[in-house]
ROBAZA-688085 format. One record per residue: z, y negated, x negated of N, C-alpha, C in turn. Coordinates in steps of 0.1 Angstrom, whole numbers. Atoms other than C-alpha are relative to their C-alpha. Example, Ala and Ser with C-alpha at 12.3 -4.5 7.8 and 13.67 -1.06 7.14 Angstrom:
<recs>
0; 12; -9; 78; 45; -123; 0; -12; -9
0; 11; 9; 71; 11; -137; 8; -11; 8
</recs>
This chain:
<recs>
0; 12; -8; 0; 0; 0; 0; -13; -9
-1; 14; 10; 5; -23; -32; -17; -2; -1
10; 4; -1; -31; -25; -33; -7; -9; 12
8; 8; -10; -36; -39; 1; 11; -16; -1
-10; 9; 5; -28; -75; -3; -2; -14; 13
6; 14; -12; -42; -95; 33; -1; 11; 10
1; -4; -14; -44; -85; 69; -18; 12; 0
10; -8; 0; -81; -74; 64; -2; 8; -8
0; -12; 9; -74; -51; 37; 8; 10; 9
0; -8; -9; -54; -34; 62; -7; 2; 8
11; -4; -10; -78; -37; 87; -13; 10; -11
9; -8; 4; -105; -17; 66; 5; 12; -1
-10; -13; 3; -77; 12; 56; 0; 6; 13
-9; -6; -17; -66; 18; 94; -16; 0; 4
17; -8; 0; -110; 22; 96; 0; 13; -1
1; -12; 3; -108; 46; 77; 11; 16; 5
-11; -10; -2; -74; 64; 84; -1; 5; 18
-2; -7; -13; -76; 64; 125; -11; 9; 3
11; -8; 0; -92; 86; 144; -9; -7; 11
7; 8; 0; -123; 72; 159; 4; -3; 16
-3; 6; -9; -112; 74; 200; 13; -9; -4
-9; 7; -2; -82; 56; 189; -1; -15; -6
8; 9; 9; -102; 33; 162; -4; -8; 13
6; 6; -4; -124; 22; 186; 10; -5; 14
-9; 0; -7; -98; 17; 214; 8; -16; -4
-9; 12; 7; -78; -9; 193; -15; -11; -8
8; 9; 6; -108; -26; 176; -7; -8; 10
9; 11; -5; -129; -35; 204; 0; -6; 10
-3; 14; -9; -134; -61; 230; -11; 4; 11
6; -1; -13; -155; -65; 263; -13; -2; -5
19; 2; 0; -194; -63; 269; -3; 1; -16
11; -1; 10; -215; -71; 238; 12; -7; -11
-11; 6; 7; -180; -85; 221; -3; -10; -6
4; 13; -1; -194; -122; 218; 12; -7; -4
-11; 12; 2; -159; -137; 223; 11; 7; -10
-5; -7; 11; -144; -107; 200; 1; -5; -10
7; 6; 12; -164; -125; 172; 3; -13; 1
-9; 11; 0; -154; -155; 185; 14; -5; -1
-13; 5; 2; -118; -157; 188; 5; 0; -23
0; 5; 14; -121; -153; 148; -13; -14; -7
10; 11; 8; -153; -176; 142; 9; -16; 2
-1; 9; -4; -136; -204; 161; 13; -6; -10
-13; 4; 7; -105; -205; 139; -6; -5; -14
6; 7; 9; -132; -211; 109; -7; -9; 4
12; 11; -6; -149; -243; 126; 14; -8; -2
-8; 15; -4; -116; -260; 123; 3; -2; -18
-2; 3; 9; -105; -275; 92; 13; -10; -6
-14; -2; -2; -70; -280; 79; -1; -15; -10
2; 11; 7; -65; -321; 65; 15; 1; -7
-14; -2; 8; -33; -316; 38; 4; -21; -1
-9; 12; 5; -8; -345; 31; 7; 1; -8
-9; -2; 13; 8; -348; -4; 6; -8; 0
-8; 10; 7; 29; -362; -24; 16; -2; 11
-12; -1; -13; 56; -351; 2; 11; 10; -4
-11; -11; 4; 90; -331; -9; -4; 11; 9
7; -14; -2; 79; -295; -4; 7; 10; -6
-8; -11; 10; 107; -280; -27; 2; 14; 7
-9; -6; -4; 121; -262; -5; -5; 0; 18
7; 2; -12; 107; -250; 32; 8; 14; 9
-4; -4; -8; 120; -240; 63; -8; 10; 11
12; -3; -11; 94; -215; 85; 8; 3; 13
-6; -5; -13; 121; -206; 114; -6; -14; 12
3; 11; -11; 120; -226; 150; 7; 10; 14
-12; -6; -8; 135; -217; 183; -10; 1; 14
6; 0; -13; 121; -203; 214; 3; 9; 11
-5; -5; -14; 130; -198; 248; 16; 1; -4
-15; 5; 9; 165; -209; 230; 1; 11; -10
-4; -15; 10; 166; -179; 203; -6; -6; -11
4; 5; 14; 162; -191; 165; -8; 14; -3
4; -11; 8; 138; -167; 147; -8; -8; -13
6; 2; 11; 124; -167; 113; -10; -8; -5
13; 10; 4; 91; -180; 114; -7; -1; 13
14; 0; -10; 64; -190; 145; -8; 9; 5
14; -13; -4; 46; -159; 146; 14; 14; 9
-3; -14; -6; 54; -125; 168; -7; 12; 5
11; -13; 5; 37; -92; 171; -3; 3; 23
6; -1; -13; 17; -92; 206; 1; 17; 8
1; -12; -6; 19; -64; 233; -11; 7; -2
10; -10; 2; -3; -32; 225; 0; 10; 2
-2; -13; -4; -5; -2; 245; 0; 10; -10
-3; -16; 10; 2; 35; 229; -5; -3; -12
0; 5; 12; 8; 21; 197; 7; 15; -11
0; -11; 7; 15; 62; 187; -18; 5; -3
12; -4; 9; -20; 70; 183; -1; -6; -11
-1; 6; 19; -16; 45; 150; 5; 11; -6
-10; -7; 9; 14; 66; 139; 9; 2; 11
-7; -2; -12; 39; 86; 157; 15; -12; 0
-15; 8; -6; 69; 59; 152; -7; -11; 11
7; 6; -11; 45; 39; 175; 7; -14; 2
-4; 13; -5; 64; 8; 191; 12; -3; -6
-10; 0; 8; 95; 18; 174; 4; -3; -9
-1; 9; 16; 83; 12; 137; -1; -13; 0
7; 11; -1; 65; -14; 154; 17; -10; 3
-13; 8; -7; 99; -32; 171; 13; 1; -14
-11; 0; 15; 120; -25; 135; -4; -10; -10
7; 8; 5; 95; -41; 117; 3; -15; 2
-2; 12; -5; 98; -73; 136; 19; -2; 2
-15; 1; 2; 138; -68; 137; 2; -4; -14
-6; 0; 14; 137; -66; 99; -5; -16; -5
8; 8; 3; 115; -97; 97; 7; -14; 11
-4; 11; -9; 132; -115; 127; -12; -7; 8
8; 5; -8; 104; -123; 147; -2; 7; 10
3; -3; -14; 96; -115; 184; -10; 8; -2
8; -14; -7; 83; -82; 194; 0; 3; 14
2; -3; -17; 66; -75; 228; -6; 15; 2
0; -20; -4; 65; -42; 243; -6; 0; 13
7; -3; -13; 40; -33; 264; 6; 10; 16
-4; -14; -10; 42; -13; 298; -5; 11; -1
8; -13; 1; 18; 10; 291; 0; 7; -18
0; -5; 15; 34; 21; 256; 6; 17; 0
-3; -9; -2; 42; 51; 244; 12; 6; -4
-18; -3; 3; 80; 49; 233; 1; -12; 14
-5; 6; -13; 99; 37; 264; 11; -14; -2
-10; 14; 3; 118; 5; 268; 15; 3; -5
-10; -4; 0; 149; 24; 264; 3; 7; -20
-2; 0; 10; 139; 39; 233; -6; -9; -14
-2; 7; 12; 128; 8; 212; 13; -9; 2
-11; 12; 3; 158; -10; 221; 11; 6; -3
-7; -7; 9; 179; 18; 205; -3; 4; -11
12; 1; 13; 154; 15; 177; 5; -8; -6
-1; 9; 5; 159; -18; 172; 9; -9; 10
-10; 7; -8; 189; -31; 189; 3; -15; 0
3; 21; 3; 188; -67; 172; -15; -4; -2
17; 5; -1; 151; -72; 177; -1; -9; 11
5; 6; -13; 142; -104; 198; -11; 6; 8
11; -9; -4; 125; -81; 222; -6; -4; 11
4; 7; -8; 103; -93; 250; -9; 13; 6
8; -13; -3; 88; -68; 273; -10; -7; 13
16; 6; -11; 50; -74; 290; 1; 8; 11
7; -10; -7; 43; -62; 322; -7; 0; 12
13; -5; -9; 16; -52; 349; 5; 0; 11
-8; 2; -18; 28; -55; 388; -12; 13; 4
8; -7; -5; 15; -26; 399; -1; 6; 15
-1; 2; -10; 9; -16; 433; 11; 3; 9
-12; -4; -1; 40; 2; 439; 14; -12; -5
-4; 15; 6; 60; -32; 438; 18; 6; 1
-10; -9; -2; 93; -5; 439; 2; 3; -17
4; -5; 12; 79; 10; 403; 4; -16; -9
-3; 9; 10; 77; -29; 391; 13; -3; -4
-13; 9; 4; 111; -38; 397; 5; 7; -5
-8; -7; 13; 123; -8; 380; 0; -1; -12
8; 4; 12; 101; -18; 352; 11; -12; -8
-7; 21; 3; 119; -57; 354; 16; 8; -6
-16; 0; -1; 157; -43; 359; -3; 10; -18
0; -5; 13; 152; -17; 329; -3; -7; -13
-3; 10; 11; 143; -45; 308; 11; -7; -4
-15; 10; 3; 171; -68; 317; 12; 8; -8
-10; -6; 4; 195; -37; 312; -4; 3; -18
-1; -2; 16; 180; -27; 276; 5; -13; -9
-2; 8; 6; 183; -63; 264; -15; -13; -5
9; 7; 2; 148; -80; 264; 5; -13; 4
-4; 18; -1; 151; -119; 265; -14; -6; 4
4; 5; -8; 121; -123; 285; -8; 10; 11
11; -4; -5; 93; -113; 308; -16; -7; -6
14; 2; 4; 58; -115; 299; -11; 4; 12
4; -7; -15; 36; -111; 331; -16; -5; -6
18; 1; 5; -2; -102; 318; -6; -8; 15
4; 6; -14; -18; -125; 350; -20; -1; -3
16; 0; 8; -57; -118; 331; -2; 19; 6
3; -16; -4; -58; -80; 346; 5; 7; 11
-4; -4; -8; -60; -73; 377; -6; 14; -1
-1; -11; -1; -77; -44; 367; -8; -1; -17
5; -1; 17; -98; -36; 330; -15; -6; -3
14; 7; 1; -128; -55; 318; -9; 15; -8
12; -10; 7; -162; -32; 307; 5; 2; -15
-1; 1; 18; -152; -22; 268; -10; 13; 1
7; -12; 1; -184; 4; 261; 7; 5; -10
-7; -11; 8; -165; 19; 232; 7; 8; 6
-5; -12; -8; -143; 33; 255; -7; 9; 9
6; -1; -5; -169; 40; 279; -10; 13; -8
7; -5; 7; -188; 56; 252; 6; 17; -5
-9; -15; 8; -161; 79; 235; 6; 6; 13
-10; -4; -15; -144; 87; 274; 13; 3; -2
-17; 0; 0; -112; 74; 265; 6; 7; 4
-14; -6; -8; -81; 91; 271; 10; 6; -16
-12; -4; 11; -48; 94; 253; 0; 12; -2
-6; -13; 10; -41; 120; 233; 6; 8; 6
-5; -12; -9; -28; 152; 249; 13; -1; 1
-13; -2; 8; 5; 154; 229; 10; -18; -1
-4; 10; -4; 10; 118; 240; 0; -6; 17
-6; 2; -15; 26; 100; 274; 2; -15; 0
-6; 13; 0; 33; 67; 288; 10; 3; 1
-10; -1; 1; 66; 67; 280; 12; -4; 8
-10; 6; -11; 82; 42; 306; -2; 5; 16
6; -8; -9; 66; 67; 334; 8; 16; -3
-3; -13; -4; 74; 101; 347; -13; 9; 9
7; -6; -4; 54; 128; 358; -14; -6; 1
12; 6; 2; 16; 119; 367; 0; -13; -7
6; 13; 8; 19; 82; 358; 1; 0; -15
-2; 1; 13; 31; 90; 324; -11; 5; -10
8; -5; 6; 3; 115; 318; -16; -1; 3
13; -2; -5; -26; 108; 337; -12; -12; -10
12; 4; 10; -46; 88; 312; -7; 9; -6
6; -11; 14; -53; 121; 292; -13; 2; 4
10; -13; -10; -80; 129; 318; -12; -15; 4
11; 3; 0; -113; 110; 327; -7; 2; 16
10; -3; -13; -139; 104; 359; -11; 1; -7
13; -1; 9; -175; 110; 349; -6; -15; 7
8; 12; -2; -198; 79; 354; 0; -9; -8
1; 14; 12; -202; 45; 338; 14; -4; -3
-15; 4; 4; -165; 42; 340; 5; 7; -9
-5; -13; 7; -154; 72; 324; 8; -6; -12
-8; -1; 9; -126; 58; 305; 11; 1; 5
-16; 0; -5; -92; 68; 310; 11; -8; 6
-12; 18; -4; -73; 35; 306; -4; -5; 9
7; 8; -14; -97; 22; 333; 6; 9; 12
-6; -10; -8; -93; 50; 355; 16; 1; 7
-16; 1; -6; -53; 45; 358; 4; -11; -3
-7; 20; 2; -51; 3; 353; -8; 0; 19
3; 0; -14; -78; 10; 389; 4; 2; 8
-9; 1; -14; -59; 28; 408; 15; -2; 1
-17; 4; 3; -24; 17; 397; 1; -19; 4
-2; 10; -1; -26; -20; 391; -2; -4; 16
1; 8; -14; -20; -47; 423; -12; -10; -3
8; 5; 3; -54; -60; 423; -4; -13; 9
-4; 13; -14; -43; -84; 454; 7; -9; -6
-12; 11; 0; -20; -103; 434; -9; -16; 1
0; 14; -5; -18; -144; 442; 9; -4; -5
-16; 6; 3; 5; -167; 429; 8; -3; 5
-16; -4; -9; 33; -164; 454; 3; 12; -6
-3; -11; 7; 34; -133; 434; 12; -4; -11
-5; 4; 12; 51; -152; 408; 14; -5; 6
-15; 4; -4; 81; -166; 430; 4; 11; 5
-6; -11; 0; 84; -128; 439; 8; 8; -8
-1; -5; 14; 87; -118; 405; 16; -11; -3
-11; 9; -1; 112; -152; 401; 15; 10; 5
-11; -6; -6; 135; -135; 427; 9; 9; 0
-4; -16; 3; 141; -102; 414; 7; -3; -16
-4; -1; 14; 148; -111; 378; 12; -11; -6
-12; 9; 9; 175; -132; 354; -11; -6; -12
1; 4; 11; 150; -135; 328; -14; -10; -2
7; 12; 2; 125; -165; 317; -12; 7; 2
19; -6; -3; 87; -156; 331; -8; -4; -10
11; 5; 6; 60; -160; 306; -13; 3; 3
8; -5; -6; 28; -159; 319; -12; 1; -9
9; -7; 13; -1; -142; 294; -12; 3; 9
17; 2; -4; -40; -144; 299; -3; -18; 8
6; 16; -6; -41; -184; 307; -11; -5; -13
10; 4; 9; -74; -199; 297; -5; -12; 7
3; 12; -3; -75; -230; 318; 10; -8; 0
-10; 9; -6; -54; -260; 324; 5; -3; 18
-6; 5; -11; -53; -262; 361; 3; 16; 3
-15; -15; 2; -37; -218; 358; 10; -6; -5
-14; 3; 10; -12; -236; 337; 6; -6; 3
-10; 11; -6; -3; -267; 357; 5; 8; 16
-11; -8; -14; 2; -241; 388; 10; 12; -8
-14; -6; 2; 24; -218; 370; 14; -7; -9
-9; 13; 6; 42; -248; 353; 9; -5; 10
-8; 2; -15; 47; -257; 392; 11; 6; 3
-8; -13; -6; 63; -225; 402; 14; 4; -11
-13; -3; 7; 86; -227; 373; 2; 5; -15
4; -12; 12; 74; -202; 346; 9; -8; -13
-3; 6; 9; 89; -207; 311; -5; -1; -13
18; 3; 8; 57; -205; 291; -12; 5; 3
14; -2; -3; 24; -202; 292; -8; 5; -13
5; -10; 10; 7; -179; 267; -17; 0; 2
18; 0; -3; -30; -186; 262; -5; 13; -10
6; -14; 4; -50; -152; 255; -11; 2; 9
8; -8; -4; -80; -138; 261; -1; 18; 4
-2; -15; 1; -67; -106; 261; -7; 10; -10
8; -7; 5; -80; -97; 232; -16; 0; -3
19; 1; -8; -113; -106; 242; -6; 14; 6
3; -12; -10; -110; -73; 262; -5; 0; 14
6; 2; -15; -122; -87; 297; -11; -3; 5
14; 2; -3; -147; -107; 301; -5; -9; -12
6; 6; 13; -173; -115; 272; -4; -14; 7
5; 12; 0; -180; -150; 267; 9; -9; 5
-13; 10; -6; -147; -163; 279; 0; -10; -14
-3; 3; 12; -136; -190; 254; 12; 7; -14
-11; -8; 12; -118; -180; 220; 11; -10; 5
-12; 9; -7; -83; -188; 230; 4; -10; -12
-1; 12; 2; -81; -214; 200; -3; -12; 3
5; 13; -8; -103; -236; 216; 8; 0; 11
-8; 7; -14; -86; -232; 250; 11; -10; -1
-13; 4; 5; -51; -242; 236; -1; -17; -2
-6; 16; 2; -56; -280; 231; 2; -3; 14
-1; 6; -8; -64; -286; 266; 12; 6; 11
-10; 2; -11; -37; -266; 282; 14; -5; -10
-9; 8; 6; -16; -281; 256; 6; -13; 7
-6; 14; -7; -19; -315; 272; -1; -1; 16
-2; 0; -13; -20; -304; 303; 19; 7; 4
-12; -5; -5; 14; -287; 305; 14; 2; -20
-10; -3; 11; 32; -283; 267; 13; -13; 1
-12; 12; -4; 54; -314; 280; 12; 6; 5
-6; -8; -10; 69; -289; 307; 3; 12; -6
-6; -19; 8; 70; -251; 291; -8; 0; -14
1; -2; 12; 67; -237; 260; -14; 6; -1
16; -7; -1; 29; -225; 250; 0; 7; -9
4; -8; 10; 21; -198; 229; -12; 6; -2
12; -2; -5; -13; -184; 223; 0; 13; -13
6; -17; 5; -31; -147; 207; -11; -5; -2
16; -1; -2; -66; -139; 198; -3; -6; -12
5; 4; 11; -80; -137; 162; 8; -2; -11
-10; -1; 12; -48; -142; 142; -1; 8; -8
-5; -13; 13; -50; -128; 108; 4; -8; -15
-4; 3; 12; -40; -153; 81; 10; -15; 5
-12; 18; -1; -13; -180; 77; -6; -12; 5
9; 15; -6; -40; -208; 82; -3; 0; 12
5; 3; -11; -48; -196; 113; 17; -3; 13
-14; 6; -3; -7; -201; 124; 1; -9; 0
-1; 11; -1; -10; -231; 111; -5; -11; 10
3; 8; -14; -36; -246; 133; 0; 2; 10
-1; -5; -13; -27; -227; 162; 16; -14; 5
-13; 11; 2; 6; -249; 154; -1; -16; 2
1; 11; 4; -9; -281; 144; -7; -2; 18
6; 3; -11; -32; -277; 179; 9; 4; 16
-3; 1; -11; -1; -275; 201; 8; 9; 4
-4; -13; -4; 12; -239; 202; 18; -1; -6
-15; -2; 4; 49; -231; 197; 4; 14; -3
-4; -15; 3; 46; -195; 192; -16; 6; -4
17; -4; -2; 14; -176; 175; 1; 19; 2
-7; -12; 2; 16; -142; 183; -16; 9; -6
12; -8; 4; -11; -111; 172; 2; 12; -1
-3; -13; -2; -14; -77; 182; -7; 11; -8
4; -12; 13; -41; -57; 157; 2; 2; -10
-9; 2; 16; -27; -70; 124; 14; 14; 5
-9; -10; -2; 1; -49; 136; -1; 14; 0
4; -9; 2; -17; -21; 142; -3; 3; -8
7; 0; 12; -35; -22; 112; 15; 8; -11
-11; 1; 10; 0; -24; 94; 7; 17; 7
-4; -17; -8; 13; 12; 118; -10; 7; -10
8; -13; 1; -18; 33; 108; -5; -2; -12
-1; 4; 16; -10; 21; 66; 15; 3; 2
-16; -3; 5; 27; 33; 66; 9; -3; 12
-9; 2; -14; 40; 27; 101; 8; -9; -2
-6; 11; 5; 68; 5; 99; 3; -7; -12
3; 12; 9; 65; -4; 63; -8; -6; 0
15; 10; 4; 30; -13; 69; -4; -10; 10
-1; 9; -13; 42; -33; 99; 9; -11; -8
-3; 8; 5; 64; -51; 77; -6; -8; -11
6; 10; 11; 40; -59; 46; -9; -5; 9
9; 11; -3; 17; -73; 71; 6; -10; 7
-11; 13; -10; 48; -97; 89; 1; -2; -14
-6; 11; 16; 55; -109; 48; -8; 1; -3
13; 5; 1; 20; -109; 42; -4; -17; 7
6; 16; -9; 11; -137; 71; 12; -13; -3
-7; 9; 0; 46; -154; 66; 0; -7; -17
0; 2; 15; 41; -157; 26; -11; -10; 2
9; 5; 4; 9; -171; 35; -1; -18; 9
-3; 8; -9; 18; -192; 61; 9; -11; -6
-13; 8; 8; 47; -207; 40; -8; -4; -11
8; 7; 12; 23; -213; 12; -9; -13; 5
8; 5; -5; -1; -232; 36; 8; -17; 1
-12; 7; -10; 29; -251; 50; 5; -11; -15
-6; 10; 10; 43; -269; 12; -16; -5; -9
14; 11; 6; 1; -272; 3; -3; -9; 12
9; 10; -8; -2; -293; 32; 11; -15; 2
-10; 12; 4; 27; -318; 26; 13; 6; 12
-10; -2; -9; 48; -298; 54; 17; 15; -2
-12; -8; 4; 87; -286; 47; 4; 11; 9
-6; -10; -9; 93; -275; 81; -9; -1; 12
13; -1; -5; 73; -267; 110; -4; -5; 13
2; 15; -13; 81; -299; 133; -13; -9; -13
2; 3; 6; 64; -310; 101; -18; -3; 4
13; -6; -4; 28; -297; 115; -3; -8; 8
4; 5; -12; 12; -324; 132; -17; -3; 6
23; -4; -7; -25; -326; 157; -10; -6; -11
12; 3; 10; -42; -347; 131; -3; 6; -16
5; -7; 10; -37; -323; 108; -8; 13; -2
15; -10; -2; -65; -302; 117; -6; -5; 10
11; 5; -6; -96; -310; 129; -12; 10; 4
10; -5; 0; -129; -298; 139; -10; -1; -5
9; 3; 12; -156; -293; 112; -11; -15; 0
8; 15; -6; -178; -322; 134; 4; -13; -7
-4; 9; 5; -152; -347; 124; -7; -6; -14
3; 8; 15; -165; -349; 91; -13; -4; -1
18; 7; -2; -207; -351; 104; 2; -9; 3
2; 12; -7; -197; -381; 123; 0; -12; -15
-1; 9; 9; -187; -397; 90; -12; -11; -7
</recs>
């Protein structure tokens, strides 16, 4: 692992090491993957303006969110059956980010249960995502089992009502692994991914997000959700400003811009670009965080400098499981933070109120000159 020395050095390794339904599963994105390519092209069109000659001795990366101090800005995005990487799955994954002090989100559809990463990693700021599915009996069990393990928020994916086209899965006819289960499920729901319909669908994950998820939901949905719970709503898949000033309305206590990956629909925007404008449309009111394309300190930075209060990123992670599982979950969280912290005293900034909008721009800025 001393050889891999950057995010995309793991990403080539975890190429080679997975196996190809699980490869392709984690790597790819919707339709013709347009905005896949985009959520990283977009982060190179911007251009980062340093300030010197500024005390830099000494630098602080921590900050505080949703009241909880952690280490540095960054946190490791929800990603289903994160055992096909490696079998410690969400577990190395959720240690990793304990050991590092940064926010780990735990999907619903993983394959260690809420019960056992939070006996994994008992001091892990842990945040658990999840899916309203039609069985609105099944959700609240979902909610209460969070509150009781110790999660410190909700994350409510509001971008999937059901699964966008990914032909790789379509292609390979998805389905989990035999010898694997959704973990926070029992009986069929836990296992019925393994299995397939024939047709253009024929992927697994599709097959049970279709007939499971609530594909009625509405935003009264969200003061239902409100009612049932103790813990701060974050709402994940916002890609406009007027989604953000209605769940800003209703209360929510951030707003998470993501494309999901660019798993939905091709040609959405890269959620860098979306992020300025729901920035100033609602970052006055809740806290914003955004996904999609993160893989080096620079791109923390301007996710930072354009607004964001939290950057989070779910394949670097993977990458870092299917290279040594939880060690290779942790050299890629001291990888991005090393680099991020380097970025941070070359650009005249100690701490990371320090990070401000004119200090990143968009490459145009400098044609107009």
């Amino acid at each position: 692992m001393s050889e891999l020395v950057c995010v995309s050095d793991f990403e080539k390794e975890a190429f080679q090491n997975l196996p190809k339904n699980a490869r392709d599963y984690y790597r790819s994105g919707a339709g013709l993957e347009k905005t896949l390519s985009e959520n990283r092209n977009a982060f190179s069109e911007l251009r980062i303006r340093p300030r010197f000659m500024r005390n830099v001795k000494t630098r602080d990366l921590s900050t505080t969110v949703l009241g909880t101090k952690v280490s540095a800005p960054i946190g490791i995005a929800p990603t289903a059956m994160q055992r096909m990487a490696h079998p410690g799955g969400e577990c190395a994954n959720a240690k990793a980010a304990e050991f590092h002090d940064v926010v780990f989100t735990l999907s619903t559809i993983s394959t260690s249960s809420i019960e056992e990463v939070a006996k994994t990693a008992p001091n892990a700021v842990k945040w658990f995502q999840l899916y309203i599915y039609n069985d609105r009996k099944l959700t609240l069990q979902l909610t209460k089992r969070a509150e009781k393990a110790g999660f410190k928020a909700l994350v409510l994916t509001v971008d999937a009502p059901y699964f966008g086209i990914r032909l790789a899965d379509v292609r390979n006819k998805f389905t989990l692994p035999s010898h694997l289960r959704l973990a926070n499920f029992t009986e069929e729901l836990a296992t019925s991914v393994t299995s397939t319909t024939e047709g253009y669908s024929a992927s697994g994950i599709n097959d049970y997000v279709n007939r499971l998820f609530d594909a009625s939901l509405e935003w009264h949905d969200i003061e239902w959700l409100k009612s049932v719970t103790t813990l701060p709503i974050v709402l994940k898949g916002i890609l406009t400003p007027e989604d953000a000033i209605i769940g800003a309305d209703l209360g929510v206590s951030g707003i998470w811009v993501s494309n999901h990956g660019a798993r939905q629909v091709d040609t959405t925007p890269a959620s860098i670009e979306a992020l300025p404008e729901i920035v100033k449309a609602v970052g006055h009111r809740v806290e914003i965080y955004m996904d999609g394309g993160v893989r080096e300190g620079t791109d923390v930075f301007k996710a930072l400098a354009l607004g964001a209060k939290m950057v989070f990123f779910g394949r670097p992670a993977i990458w870092g499981l299917a290279n040594g599982g939880e060690e290779g979950v942790k050299r890629v969280l001291e990888i991005i933070k090393k680099e991020f912290d380097s970025v941070m005293g070359l650009t005249g900034c100690s701490t990371v109120k320090d990070i401000q909008r004119d200090m990143v721009v968009h490459k145009n800025y400098y044609s107009k000159m």
